[in-house]
Steps between C-alpha positions, in 0.01 A plus 500: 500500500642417138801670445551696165651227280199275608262778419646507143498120479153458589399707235680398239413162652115567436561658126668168342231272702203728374598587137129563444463729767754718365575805260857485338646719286883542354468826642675782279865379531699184403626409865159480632173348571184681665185337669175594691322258711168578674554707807287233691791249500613458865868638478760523764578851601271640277534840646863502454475422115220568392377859585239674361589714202887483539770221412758330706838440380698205645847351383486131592807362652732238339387259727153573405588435122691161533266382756205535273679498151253233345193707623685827374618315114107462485432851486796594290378319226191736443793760468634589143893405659693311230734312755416331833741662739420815715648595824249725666096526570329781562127450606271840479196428656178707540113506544307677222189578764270600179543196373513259763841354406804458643808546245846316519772577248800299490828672354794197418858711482 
């Protein structure tokens, strides 16, 4: 069973490798960066972060961040950040069942 870091990974994982398959949007704040990917996409945990008509709200460890900080300065360039330094993530996840999409937000404190 993937754990919850690995869950997040493989997502974000899929995003950068598909751009094409992917909705992204600068979402309606400066420190952030919203997506939808089909809700056919074979994700880990799925039920865990993706349920139907409500969003998930995880703070990713500091492990997570350093571990994965080239994968993570990819998506915080489609933010509308000035510098290149945060300290925090915050992934909001959810599955817009109307619409057949699953939704990630990243939020870089």
């Amino acid at each position: 069973m993937l754990s919850n870091s690995d869950s997040i990974f493989q997502v974000l994982t899929y995003i950068k490798s598909h751009p094409k398959n992917v909705i992204i949007s600068n979402a309606n704040y400066t420190n952030a960066v919203r997506m939808f990917i089909d809700d056919t996409v074979a994700v880990g945990n799925a039920q865990m972060y993706f349920p139907d008509h409500e969003i998930v709200v995880t703070r990713m460890s500091p492990d997570f961040i350093s571990t994965n900080s080239n994968l993570l300065d990819y998506f915080y360039d489609f933010t509308k950040q000035n510098d290149q330094s945060y300290d925090e993530l915050w992934v909001t996840t959810g599955h817009l069942q109307d619409s057949n999409k699953y939704m990630v937000e990243l939020s870089f404190e």
